[in-house]
PLY file of the C-alpha trace (Angstrom):
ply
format ascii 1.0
element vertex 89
property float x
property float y
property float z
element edge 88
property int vertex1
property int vertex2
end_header
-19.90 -6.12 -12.47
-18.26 -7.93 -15.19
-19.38 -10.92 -16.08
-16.91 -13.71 -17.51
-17.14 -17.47 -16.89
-13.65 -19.41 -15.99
-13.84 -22.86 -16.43
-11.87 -24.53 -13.34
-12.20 -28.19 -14.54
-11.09 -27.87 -17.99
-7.94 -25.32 -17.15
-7.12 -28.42 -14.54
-7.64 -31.08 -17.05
-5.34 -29.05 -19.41
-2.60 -28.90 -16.98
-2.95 -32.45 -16.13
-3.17 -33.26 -20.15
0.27 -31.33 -20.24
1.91 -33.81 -17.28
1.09 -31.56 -13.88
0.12 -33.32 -10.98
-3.40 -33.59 -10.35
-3.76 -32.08 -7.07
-1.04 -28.99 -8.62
-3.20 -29.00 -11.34
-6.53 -28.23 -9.64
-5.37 -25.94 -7.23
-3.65 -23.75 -9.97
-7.19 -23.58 -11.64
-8.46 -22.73 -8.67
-5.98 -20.28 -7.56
-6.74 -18.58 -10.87
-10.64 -18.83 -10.66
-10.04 -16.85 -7.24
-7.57 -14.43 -8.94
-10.04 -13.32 -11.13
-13.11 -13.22 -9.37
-11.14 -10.72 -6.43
-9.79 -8.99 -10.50
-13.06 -8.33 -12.00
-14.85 -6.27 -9.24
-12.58 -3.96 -9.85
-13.21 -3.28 -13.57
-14.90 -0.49 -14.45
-18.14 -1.04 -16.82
-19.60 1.31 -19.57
-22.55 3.22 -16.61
-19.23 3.72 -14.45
-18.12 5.53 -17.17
-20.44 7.32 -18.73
-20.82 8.68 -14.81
-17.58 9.77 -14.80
-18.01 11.57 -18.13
-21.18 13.30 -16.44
-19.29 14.45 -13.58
-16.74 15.67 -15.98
-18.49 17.22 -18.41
-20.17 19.02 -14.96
-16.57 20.28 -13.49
-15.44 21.50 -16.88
-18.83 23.38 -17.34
-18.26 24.85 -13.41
-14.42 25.98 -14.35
-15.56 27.74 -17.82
-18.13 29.76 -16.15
-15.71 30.87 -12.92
-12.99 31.14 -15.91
-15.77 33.56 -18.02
-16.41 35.74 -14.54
-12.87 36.10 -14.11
-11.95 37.41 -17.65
-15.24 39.54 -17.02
-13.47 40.76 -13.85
-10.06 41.89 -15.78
-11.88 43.47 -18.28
-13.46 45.62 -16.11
-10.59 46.05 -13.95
-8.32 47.39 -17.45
-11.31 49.48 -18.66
-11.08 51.01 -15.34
-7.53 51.47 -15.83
-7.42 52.90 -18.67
-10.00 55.47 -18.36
-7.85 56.88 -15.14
-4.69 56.70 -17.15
-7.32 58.68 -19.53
-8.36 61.52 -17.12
-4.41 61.54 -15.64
-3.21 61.96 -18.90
0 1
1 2
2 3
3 4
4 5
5 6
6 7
7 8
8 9
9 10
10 11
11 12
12 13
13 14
14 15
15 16
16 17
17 18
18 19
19 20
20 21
21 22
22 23
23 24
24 25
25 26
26 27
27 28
28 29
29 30
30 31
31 32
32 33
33 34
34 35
35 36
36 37
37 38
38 39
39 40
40 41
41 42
42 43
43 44
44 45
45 46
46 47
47 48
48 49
49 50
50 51
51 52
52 53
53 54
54 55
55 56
56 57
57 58
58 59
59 60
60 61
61 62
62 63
63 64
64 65
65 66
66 67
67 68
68 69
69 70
70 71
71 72
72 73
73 74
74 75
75 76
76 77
77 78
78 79
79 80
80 81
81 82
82 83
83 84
84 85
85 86
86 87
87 88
């Protein structure tokens, strides 16, 4: 998790500094202290990533090799082909 301090009492002494009401002014700050506390558990940090670049790098490794079996598949398939077309012929 992400961590990243908010400072409730000076955001409220800002607002109240800028002519809010005190009581608006401190639940705004804390409004926003709860905004971003629920906000931050969601953000993704560098091992989250470099997880999901494993699993990637996994998956793309899986689809070249069926992709390689595949081609190997169509090769033989046309070989086959041709060597009737060969024999017809």
């Amino acid at each position: 998790m992400v961590a990243i301090t908010f400072d409730t009492l000076k955001y409220a002494n800002k607002l109240k500094a800028a002519g809010a009401e005190p009581k608006l002014a401190e639940a705004e700050a804390e409004a926003l202290a709860e905004v971003f506390e629920l906000n931050l558990k969601e953000i993704a940090t560098r091992e989250d990533l470099k997880q999901m670049e494993e699993r990637f790098d996994a998956r793309l490794l899986q689809l070249e090799q069926r992709m390689i079996i595949k081609l190997g598949w169509l090769m033989v398939v046309a070989i086959g082909a041709v060597a009737t077309l060969v024999k017809v012929l």
